[in-house]
DSSP file (Angstrom, degrees, kcal/mol; ACC not computed):
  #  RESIDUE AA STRUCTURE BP1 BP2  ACC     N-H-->O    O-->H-N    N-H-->O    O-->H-N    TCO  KAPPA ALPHA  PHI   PSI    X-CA   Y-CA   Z-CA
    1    1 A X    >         0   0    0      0, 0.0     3,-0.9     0, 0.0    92,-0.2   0.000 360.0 360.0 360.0 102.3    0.0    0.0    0.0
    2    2 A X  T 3   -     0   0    0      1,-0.3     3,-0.1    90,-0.1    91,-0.1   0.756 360.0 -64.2  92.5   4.0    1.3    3.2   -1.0
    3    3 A X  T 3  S+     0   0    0      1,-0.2     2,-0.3    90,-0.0    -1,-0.3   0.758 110.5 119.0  48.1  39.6    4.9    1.5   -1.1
    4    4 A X    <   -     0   0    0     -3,-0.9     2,-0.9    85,-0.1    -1,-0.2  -0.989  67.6-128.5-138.0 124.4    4.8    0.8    2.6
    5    5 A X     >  +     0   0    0     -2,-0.3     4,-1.6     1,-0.2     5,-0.1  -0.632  34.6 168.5 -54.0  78.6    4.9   -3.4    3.6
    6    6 A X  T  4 S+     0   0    0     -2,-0.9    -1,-0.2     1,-0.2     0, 0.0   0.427  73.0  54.6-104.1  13.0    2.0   -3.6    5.8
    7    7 A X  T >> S+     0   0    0      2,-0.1     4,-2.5     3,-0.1     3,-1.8   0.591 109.8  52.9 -92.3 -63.6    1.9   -7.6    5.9
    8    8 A X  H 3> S+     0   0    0      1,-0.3     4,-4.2     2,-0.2     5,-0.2   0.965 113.7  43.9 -50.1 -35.2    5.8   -7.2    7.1
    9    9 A X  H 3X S+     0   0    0     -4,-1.6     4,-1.0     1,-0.2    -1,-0.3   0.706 111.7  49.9 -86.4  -8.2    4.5   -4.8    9.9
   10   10 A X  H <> S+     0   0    0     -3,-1.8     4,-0.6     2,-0.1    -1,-0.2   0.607 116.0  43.4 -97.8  -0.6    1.6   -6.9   10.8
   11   11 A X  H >X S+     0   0    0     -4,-2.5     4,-2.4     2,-0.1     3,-2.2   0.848 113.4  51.7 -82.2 -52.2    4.1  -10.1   11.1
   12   12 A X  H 3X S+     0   0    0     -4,-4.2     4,-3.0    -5,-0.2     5,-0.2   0.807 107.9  51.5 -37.5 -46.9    6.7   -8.0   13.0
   13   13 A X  H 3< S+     0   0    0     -4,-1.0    -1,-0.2    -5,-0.2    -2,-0.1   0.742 115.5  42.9 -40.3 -41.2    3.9   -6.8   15.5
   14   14 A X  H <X S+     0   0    0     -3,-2.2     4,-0.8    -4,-0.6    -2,-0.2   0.886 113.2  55.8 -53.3 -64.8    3.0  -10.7   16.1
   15   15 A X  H >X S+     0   0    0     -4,-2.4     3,-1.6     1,-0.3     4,-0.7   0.949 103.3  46.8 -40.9 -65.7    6.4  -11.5   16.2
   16   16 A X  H >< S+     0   0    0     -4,-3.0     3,-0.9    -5,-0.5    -1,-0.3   0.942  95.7  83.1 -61.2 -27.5    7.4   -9.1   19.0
   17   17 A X  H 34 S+     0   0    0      1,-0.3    -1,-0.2    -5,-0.2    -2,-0.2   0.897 112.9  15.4 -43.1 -31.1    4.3  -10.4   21.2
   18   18 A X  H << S+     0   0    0     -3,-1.6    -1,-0.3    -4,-0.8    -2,-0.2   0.198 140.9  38.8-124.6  28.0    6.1  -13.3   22.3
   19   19 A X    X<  -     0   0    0     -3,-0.9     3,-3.2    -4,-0.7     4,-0.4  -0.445  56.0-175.6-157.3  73.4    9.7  -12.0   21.3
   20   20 A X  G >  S+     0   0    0      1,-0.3     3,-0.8    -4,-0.3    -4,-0.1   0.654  83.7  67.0 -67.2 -15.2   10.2   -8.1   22.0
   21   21 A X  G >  S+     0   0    0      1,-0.3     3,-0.8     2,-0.1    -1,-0.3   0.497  84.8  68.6 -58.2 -32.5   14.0   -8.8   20.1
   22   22 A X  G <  S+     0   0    0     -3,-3.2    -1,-0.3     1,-0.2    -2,-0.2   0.488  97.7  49.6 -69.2  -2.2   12.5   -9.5   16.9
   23   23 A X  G <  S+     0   0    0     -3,-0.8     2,-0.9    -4,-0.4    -1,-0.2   0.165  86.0 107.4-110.0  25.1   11.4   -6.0   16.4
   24   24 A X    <   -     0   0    0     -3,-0.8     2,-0.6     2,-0.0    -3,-0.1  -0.773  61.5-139.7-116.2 116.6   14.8   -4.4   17.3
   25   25 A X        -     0   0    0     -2,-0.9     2,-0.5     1,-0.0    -2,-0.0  -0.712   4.8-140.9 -99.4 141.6   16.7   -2.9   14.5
   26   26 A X        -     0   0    0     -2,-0.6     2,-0.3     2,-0.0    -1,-0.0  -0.877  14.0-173.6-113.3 122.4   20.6   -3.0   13.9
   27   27 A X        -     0   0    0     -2,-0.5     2,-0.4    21,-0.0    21,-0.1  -0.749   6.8-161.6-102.4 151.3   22.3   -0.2   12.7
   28   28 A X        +     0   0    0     19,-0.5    19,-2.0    -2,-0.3     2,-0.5  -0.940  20.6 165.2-103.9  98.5   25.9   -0.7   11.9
   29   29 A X  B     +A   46   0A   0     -2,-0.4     2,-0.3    17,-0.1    17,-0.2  -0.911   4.0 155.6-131.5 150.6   27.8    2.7   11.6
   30   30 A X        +     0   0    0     15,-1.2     2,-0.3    -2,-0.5    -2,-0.0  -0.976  12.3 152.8-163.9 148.0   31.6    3.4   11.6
   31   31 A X        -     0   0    0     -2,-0.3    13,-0.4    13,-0.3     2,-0.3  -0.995  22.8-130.0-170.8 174.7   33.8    6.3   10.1
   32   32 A X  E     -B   43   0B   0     11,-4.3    11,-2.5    -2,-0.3     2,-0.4  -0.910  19.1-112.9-138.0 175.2   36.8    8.4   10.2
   33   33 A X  E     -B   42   0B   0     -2,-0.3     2,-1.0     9,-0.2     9,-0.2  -0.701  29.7-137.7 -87.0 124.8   38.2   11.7   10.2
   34   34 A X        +     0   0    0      7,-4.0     5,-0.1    -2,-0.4    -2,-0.0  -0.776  24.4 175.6-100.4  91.4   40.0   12.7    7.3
   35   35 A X        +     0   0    0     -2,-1.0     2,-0.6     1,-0.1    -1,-0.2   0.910  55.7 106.6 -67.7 -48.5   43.4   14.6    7.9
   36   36 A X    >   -     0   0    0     -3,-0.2     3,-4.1     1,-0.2    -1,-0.1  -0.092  63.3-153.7   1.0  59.2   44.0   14.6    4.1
   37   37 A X  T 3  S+     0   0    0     -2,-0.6    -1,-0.2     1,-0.3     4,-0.1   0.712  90.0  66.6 -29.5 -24.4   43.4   18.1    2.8
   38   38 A X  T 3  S+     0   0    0      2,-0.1    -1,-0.3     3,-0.0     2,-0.1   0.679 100.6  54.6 -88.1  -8.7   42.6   16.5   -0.6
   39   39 A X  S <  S-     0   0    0     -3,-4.1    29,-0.1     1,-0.2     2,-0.1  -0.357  93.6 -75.5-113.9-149.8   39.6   14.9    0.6
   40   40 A X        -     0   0    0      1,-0.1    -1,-0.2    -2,-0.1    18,-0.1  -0.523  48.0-112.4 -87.9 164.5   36.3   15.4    2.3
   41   41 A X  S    S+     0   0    0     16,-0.6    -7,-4.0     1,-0.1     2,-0.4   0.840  87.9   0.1 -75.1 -19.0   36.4   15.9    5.8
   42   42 A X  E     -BC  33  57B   0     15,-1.5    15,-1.7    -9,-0.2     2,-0.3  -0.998  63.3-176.9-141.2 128.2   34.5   12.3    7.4
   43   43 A X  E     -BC  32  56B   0    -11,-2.5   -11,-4.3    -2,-0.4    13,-0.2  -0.940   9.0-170.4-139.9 170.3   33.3    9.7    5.4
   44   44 A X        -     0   0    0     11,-0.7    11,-0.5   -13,-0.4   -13,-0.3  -0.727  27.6-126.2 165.5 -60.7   31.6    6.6    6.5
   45   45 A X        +     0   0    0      9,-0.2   -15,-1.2    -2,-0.1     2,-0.6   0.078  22.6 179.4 -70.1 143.3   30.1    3.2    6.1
   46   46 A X  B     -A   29   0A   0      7,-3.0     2,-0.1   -17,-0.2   -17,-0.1  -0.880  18.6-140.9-136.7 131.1   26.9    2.9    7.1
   47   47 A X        -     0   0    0    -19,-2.0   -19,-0.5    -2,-0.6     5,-0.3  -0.475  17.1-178.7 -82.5 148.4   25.0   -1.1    6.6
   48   48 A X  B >   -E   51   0C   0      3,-3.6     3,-4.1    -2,-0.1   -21,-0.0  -0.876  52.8 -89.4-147.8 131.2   21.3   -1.7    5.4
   49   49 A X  T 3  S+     0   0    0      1,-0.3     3,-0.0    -2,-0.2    -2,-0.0   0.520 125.7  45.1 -10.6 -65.3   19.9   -5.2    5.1
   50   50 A X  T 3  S-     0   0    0     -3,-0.1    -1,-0.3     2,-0.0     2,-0.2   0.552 124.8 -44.2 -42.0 -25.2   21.2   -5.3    1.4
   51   51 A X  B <   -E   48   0C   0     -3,-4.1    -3,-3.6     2,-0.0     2,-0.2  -0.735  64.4 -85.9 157.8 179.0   24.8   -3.9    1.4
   52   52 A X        -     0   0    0     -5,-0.3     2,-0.3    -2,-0.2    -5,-0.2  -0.536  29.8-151.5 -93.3 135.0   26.6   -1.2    2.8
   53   53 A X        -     0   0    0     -2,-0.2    -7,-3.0    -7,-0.1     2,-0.7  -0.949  20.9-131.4-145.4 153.3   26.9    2.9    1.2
   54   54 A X        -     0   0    0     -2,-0.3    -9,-0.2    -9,-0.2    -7,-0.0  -0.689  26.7-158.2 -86.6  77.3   29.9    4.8    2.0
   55   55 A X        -     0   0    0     -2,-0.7   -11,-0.7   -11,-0.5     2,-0.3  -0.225   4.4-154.5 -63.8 157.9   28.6    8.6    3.3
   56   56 A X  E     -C   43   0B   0    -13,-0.2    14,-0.6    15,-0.1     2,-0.2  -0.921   5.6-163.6-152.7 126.6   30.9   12.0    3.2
   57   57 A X  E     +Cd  42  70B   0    -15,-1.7   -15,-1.5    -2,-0.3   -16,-0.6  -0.618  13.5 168.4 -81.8 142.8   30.9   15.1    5.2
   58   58 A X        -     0   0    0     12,-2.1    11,-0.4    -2,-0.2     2,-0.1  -0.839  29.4-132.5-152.6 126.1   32.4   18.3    4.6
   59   59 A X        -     0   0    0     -2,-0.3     9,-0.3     1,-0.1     7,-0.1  -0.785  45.4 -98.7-113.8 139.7   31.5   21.8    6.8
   60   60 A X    > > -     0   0    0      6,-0.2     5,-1.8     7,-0.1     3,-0.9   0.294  41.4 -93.8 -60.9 169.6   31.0   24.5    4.4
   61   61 A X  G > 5S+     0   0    0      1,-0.3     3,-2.1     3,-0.2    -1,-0.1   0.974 128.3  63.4 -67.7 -38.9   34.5   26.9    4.0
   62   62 A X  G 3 5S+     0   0    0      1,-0.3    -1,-0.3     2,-0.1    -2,-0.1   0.533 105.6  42.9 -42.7   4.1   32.6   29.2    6.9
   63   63 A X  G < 5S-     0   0    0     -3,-0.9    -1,-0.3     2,-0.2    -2,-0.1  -0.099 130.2 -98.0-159.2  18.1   32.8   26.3    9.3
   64   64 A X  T < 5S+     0   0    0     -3,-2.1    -3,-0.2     1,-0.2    -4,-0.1   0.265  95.8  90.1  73.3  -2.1   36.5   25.4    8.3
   65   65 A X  S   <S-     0   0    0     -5,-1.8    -1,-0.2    -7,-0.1    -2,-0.2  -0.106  84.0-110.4 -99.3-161.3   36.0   22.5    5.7
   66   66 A X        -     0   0    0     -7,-0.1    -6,-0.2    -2,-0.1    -5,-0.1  -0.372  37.7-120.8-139.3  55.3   35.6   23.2    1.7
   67   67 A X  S    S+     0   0    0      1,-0.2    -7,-0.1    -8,-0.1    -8,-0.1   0.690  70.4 137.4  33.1  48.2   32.0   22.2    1.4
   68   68 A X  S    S+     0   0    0     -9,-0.3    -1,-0.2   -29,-0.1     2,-0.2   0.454  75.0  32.8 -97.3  18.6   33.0   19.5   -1.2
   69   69 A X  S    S-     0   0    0    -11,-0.4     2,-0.3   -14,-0.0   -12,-0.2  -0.629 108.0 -91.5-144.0-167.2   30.3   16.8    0.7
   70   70 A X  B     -d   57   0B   0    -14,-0.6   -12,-2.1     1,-0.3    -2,-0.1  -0.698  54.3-101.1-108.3 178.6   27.0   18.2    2.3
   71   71 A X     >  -     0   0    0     -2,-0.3     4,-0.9   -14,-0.2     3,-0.3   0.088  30.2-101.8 -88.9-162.3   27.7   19.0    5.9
   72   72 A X  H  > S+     0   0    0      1,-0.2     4,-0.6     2,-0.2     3,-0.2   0.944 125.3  62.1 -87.5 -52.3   26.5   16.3    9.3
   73   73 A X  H  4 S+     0   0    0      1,-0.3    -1,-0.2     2,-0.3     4,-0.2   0.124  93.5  50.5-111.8   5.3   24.1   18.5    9.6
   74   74 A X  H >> S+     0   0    0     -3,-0.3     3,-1.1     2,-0.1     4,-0.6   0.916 110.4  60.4 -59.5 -77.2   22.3   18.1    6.2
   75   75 A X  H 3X S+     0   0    0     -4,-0.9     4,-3.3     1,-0.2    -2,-0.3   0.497 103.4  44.5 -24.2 -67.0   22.4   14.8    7.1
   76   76 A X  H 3< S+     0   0    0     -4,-0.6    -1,-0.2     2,-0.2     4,-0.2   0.519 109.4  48.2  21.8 -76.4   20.6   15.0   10.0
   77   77 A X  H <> S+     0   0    0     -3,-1.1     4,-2.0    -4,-0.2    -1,-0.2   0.668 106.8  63.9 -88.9 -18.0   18.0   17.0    9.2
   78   78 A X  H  X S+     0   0    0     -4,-0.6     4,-5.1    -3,-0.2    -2,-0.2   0.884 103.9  45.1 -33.8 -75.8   17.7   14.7    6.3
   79   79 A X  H  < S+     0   0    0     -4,-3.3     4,-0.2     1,-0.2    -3,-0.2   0.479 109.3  61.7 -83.8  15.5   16.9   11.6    8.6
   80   80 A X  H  > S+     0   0    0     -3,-0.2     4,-2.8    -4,-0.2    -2,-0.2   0.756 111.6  33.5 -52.2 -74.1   14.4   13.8   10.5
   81   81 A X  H  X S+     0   0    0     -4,-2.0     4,-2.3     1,-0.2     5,-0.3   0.839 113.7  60.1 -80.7 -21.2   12.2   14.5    7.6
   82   82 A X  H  X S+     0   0    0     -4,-5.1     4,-2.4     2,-0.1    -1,-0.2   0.934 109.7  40.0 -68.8 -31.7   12.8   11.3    6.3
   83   83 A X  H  > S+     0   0    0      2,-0.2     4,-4.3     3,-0.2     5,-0.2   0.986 114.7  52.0 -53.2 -72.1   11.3    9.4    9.7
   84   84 A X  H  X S+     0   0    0     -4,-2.8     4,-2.3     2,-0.2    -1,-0.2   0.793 113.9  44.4 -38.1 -45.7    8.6   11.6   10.1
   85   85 A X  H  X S+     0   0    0     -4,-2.3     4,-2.8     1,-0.2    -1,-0.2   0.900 117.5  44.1 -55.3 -55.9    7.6   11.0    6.2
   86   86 A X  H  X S+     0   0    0     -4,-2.4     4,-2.0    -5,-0.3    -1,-0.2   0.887 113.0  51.0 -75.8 -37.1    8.0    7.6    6.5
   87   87 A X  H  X S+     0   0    0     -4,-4.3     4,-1.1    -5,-0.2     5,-0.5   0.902 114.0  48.4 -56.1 -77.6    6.0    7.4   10.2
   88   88 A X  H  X S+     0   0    0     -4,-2.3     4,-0.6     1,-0.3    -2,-0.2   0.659 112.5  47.1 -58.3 -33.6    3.2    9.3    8.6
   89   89 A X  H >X S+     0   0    0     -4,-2.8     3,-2.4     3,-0.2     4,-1.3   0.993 108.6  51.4 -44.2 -70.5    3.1    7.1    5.5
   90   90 A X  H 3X S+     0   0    0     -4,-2.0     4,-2.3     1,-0.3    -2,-0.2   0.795 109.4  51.9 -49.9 -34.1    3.1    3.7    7.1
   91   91 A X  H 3< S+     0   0    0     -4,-1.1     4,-0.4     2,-0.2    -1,-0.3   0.529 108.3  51.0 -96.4  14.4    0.2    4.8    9.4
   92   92 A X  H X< S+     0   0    0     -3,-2.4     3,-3.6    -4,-0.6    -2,-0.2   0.819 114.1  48.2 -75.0 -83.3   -1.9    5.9    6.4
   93   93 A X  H 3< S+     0   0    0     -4,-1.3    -2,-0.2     1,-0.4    -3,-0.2   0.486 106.9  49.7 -43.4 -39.8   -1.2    2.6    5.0
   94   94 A X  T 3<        0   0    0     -4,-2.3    -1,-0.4    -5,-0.2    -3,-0.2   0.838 360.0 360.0 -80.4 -32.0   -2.0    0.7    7.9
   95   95 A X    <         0   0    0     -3,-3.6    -1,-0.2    -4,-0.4    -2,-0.2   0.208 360.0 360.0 -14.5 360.0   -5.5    2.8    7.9
């Protein structure tokens, strides 16, 4: 419905009744600091069920980087509007 898995969210709901551990998600995040003038300032990995994506940060030249990545704080506000979007889909779908 709506691209939102509502069969997955009515097993996962089942699921956790007699196992609150099946509903717990694991995020896997690791990165580093980049001394390296020639690159961005942080990059990365962060795992999703499929695979793995490498992210990169860079604070704009005001803020002492050279804005060659979008900043943490993009980022951020990124996976803000994306939760909210994605809450507010799934309980239309589930409607």
């Amino acid at each position: 419905m709506h691209n939102v898995n509502v069969d997955a969210i009515a097993a996962t709901t089942e699921a956790a009744a007699s196992d609150p551990d099946s509903a717990t998600v694991k995020v896997h995040l690791g990165g580093s600091w980049n001394v390296d003038s020639d690159h961005v300032q942080f990059s990365g990995d962060v795992g999703y069920p499929d695979g793995m994506v490498t992210l990169t940060a860079d604070f704009p030249e005001l803020l002492g980087g050279q804005g060659r990545a979008p900043a943490a704080l993009a980022y951020c506000f990124y996976g803000a509007m994306c939760c909210y979007a994605a809450t507010f889909a799934t309980q239309a779908a589930m409607e």
